[in-house]
N, C-alpha and C positions, 0 to 999 in steps of 0.2 A: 297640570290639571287637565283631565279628561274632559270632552263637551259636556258630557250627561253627567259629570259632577257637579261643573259651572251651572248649568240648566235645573239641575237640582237646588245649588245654595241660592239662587236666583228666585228659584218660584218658593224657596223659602221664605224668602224677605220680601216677596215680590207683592205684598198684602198692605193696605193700610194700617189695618188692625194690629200685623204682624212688626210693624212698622214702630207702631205708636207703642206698644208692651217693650223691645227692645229700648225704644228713647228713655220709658219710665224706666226700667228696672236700670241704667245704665246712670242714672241720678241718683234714685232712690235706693242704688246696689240689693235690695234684698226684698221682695213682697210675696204675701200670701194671693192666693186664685181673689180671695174675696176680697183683699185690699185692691189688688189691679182692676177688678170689675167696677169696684168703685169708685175709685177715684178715674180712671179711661170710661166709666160711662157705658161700659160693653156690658149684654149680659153674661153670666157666668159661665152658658153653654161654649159662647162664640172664645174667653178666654183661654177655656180650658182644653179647645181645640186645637187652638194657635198655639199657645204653650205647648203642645205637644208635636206642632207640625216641627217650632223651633227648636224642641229638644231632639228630635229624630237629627235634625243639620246638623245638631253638635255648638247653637248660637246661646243655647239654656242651658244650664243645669238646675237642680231639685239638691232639697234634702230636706229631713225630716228632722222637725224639733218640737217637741211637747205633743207628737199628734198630729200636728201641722205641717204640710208642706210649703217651705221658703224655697224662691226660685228668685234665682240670681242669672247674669252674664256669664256665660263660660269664659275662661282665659284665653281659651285656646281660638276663642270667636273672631276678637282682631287680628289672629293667624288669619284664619278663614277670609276676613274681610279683604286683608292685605291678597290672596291668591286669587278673590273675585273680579277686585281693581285691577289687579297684575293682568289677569286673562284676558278684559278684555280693552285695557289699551293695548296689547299686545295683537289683538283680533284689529282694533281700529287703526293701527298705526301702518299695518297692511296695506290698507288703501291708500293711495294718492292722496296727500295732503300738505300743505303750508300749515298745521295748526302745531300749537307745542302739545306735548303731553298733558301740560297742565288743560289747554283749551279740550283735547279731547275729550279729557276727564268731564269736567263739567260739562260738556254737549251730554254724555253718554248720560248722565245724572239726570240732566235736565228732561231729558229725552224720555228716562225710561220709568226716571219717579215723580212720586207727586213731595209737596216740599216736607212731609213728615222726612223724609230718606236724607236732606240738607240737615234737620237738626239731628238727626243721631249723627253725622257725621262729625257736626259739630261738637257734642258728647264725647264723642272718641278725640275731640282737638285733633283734629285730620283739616278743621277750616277755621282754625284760631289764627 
C-alpha cells in the first residue's frame, strides 16, 4: 500500500464522528441517514458528510430500499482495515525497538485515537 493511500484511509477514519457511524453501523449492520443522526446525536448535515467521506474510502456502502437509503459496512472494509494495521506496524517495526508487534500496535492506537477507534476494534473482535 502506497503512502498517500494509507494517508487517505487514515484521515478517513481519522474523525470522531467517523469513528462512532462505523462502531453503530458495525452492531446495528444496516441504518437509515436519520436513524444514525439519531440515535449518534449528530446533526444530519455532519452524518451525511461522513457517510460520504467513508463511502469514497470504500469503509460504507448504500443502497436503496423503498426510497430509502440503508447504509451498511462494506466487506471489503476489514480488507482495508487489515492493510492500514499491516502498513503501519511495518512503518513502526522500522525503528529500533524491544516492543512486540502486539505492544506496537496498541502504542500506535493509543497514540493516534481517541477510545471511539478501541471499540470498533472491538466490534470487528480484533480485541476479544
Amino acid at each position: 500500500m502506497g503512502l498517500a493511500r494509507l494517508e487517505y484511509l487514515l484521515k478517513a477514519v481519522g474523525y470522531k464522528a467517523r469513528l462512532e457511524l462505523l462502531g453503530f453501523l458495525l452492531e446495528a449492520r444496516e441504518a437509515t441517514l436519520q436513524e444514525l443522526s439519531e440515535v449518534l446525536e449528530m446533526p444530519f448535515k455532519t452524518v451525511s458528510r461522513n457517510l460520504k467521506v467513508l463511502q469514497r474510502a470504500g469503509f460504507v456502502k448504500s443502497r436503496i430500499e423503498k426510497g430509502r437509503s440503508l447504509y451498511s459496512i462494506s466487506r471489503d472494509s476489514i480488507h482495508r482495515w487489515n492493510l492500514v494495521l499491516l502498513a503501519l506496524i511495518k512503518d513502526a517495526k522500522r525503528r529500533p525497538t524491544t516492543k512486540t508487534t502486539g505492544e506496537i500496535v496498541s502504542d500506535l492506537i493509543t497514540a493516534s485515537f481517541e477510545p471511539t477507534f478501541n471499540n470498533f476494534l472491538k466490534a470487528l473482535s480484533f480485541d476479544k
